[in-house]
TORKOL-4160 file (C-alpha; in steps of 0.2 Angstrom, whole numbers, padded with zeros to 4 digits, m for minus):
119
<pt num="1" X="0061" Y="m0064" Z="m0038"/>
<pt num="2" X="0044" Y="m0065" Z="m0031"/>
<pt num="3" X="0037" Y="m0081" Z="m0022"/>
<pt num="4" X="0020" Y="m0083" Z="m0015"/>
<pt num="5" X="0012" Y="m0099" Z="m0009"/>
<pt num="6" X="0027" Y="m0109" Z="m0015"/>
<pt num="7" X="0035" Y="m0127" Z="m0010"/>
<pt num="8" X="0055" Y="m0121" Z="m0008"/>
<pt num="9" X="0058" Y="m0134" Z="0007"/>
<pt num="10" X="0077" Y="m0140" Z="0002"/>
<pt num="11" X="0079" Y="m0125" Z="m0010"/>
<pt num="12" X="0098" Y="m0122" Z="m0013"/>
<pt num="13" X="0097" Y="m0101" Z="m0017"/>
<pt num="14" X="0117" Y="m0101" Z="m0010"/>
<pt num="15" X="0128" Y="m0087" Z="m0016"/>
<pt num="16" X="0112" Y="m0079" Z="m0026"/>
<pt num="17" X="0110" Y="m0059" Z="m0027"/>
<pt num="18" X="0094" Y="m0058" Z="m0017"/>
<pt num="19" X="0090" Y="m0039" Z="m0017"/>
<pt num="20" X="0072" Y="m0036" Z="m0017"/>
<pt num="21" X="0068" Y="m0052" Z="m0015"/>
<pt num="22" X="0050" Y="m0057" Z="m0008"/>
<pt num="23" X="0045" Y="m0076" Z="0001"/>
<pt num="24" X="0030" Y="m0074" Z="0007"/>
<pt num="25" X="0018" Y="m0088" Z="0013"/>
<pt num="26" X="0028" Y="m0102" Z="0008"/>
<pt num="27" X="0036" Y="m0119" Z="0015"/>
<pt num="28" X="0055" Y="m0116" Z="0015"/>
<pt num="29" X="0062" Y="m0128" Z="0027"/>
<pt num="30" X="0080" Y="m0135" Z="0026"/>
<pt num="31" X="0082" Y="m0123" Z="0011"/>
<pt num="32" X="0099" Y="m0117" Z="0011"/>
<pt num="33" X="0102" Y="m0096" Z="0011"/>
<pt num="34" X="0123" Y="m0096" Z="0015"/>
<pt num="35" X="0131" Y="m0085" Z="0006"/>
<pt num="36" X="0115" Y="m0076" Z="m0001"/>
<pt num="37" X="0116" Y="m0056" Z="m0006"/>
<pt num="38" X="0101" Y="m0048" Z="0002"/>
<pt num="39" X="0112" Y="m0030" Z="0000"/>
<pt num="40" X="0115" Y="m0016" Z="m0012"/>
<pt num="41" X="0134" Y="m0010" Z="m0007"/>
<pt num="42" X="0135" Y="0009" Z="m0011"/>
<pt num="43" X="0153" Y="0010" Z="m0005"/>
<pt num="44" X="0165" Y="m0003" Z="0005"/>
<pt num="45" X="0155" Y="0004" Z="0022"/>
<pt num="46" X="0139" Y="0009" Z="0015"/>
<pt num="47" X="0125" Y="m0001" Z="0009"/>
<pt num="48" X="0107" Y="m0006" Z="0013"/>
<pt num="49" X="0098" Y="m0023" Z="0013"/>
<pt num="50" X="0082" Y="m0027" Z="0005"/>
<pt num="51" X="0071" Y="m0043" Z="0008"/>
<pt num="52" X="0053" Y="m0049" Z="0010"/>
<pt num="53" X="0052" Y="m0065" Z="0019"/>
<pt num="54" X="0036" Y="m0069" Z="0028"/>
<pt num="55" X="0023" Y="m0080" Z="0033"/>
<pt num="56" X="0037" Y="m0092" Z="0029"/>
<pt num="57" X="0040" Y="m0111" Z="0037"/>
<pt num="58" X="0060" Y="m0106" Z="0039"/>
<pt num="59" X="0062" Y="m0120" Z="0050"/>
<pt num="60" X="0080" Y="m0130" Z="0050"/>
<pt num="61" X="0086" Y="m0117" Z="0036"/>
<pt num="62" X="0101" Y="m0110" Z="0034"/>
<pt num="63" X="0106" Y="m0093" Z="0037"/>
<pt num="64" X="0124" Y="m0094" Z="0042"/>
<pt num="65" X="0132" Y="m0077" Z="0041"/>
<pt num="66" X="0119" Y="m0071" Z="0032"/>
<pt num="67" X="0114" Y="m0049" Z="0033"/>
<pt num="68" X="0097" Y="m0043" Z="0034"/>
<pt num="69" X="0097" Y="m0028" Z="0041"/>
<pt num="70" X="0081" Y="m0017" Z="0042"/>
<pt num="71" X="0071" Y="m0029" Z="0033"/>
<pt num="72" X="0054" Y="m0037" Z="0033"/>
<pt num="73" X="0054" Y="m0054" Z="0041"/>
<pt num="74" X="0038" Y="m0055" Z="0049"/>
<pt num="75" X="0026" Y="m0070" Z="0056"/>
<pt num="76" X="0041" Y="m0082" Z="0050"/>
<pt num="77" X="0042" Y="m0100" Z="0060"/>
<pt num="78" X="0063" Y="m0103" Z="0062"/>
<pt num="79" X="0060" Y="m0118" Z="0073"/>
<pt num="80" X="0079" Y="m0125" Z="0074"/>
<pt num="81" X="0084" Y="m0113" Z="0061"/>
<pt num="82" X="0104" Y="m0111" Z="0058"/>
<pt num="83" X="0110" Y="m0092" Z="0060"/>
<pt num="84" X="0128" Y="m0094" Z="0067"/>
<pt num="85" X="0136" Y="m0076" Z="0061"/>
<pt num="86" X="0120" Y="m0070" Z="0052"/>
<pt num="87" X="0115" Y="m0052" Z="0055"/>
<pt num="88" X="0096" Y="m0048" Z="0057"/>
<pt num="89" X="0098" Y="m0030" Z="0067"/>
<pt num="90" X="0084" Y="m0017" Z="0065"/>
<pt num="91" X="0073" Y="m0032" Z="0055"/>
<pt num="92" X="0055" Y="m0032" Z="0059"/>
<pt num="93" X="0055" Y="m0051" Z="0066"/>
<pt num="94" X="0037" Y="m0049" Z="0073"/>
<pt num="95" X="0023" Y="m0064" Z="0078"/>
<pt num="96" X="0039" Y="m0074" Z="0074"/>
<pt num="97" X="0040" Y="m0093" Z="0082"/>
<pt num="98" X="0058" Y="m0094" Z="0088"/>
<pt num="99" X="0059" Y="m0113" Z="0097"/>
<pt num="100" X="0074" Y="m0122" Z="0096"/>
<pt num="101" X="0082" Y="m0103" Z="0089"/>
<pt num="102" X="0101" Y="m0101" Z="0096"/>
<pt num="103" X="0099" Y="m0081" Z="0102"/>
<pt num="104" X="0120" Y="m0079" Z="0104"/>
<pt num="105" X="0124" Y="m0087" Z="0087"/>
<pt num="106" X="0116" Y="m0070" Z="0079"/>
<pt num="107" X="0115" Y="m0052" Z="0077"/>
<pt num="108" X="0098" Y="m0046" Z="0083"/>
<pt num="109" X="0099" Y="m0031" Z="0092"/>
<pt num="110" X="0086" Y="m0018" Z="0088"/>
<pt num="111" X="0074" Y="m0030" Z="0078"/>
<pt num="112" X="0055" Y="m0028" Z="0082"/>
<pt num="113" X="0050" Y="m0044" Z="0091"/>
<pt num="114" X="0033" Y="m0041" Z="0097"/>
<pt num="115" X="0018" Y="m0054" Z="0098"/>
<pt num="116" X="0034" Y="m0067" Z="0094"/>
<pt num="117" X="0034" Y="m0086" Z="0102"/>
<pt num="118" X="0054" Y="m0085" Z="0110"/>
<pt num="119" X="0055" Y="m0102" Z="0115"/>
């Protein structure tokens, strides 16, 4: 699926196959992402994520225990965003605003962080 420009605030895209999937320049606050498949499983330890989420108004969504790993997840505003278990290593999270964001809830180690707001 392919949005662009849309109004998702309060969206309920829980448990949905995602793979491939590409938010870009939307509002997409309090939507709700838990469960959401982002990933192609190749075997029981091998698969690889796919997602397009950017220039997107995340703020006070909900990622819990969420994976997207190595994906594009750029100049996104996650302003009190809920990741508690979610998994974002090796994601380009770039120009990204990040107040209010809980660092130890989620998995972020070597995501691409540069020009981003930390707060």
């Amino acid at each position: 699926a392919i949005f662009k420009s849309c109004d998702l605030s309060m969206a309920d895209f829980r448990n949905i196959n995602a793979l491939g999937i590409e938010i870009r320049h939307c509002r997409a606050q309090g939507s709700d992402f838990r469960g959401a498949s982002f990933m192609n499983m190749i075997t029981t330890r091998t698969w690889f994520c796919s997602a397009y989420i950017t220039n997107t108004n995340l703020s006070y969504a909900n990622f819990s225990k969420v994976v997207l790993e190595k994906c594009e997840l750029w100049e996104n505003r996650w302003m009190g965003t809920q990741v508690l278990g979610a998994t974002f290593s090796g994601s380009d999270l770039s120009g990204g605003e990040f107040s209010s964001f809980d660092w130890r809830a989620a998995n972020v180690t070597h995501c691409d962080l540069t020009n981003s707001e930390l707060g």
